[in-house]
C-alpha positions in Angstrom: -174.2 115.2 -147.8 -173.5 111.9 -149.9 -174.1 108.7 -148.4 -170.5 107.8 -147.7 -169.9 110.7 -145.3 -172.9 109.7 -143.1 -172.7 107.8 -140.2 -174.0 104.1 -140.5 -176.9 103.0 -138.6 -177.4 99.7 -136.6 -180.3 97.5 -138.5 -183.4 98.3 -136.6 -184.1 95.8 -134.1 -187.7 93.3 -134.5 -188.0 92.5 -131.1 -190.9 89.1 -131.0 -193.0 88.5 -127.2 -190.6 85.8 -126.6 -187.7 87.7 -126.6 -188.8 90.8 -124.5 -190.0 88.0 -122.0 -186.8 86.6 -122.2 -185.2 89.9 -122.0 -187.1 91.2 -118.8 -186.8 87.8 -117.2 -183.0 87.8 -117.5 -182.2 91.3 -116.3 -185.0 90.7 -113.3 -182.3 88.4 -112.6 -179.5 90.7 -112.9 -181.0 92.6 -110.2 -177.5 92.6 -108.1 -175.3 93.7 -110.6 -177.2 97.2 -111.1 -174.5 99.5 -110.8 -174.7 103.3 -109.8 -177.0 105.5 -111.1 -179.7 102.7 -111.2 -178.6 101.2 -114.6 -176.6 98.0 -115.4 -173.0 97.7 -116.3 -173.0 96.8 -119.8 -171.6 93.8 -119.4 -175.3 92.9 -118.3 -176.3 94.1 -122.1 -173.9 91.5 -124.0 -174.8 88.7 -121.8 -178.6 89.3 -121.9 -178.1 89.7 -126.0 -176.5 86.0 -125.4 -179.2 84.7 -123.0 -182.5 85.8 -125.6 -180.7 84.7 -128.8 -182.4 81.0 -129.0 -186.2 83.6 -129.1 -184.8 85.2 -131.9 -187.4 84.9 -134.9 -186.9 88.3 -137.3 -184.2 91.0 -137.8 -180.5 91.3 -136.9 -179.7 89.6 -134.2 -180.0 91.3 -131.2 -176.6 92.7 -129.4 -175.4 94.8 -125.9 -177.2 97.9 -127.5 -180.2 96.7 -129.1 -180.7 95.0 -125.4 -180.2 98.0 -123.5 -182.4 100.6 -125.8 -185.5 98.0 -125.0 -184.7 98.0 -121.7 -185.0 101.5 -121.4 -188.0 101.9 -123.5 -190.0 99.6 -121.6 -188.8 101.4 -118.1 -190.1 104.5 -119.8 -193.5 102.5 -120.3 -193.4 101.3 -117.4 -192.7 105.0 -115.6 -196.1 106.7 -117.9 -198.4 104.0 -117.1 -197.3 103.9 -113.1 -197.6 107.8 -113.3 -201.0 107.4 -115.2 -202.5 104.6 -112.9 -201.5 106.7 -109.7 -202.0 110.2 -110.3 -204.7 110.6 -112.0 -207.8 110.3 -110.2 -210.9 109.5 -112.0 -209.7 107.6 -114.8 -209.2 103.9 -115.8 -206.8 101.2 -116.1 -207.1 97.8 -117.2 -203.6 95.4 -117.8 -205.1 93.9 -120.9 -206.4 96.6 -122.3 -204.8 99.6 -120.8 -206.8 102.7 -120.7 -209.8 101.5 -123.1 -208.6 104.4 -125.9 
């Protein structure tokens, strides 16, 4: 396949600390406007890709989609650690230095 017939990509987002902060801090506050199914409307994407633009340090600028796929990897973190630190008896968590591995 030649490069011309592929599909382009999105740049790969570099998301910094300050961002995700930013990021978390605005959807926590977006809490109300989860719609059905659990997950925001995606108007709740672009306007949390406005609200962590000034954190911006490295890589494209973050948009609706780059918002919503850290989002959802983070919930997934979120979900394994939870499911690691509840269920299974006998072993170690720390927040600052997770499971000591």
């Amino acid at each position: 396949m030649s490069e011309e017939s592929q599909p382009k990509r999105a740049a790969k987002a570099i998301w910094n600390n300050a961002e995700t902060d930013a990021l978390v801090t605005y959807l926590h506050s977006q809490c109300s406007k989860i719609g059905n199914g659990g997950n925001f409307r995606p108007q709740v994407y672009t306007d949390a890709a406005t609200a962590i633009a000034m954190h911006w340090t490295l890589g494209p600028t973050k948009v609706a989609s780059h918002c919503k796929n850290k989002w959802q990897s983070l919930k997934s973190l979120y979900h394994v650690i939870e499911n690691y630190r509840l269920k299974t008896s006998g072993m170690h968590w720390d927040n600052q230095i997770g499971a000591g591995i």
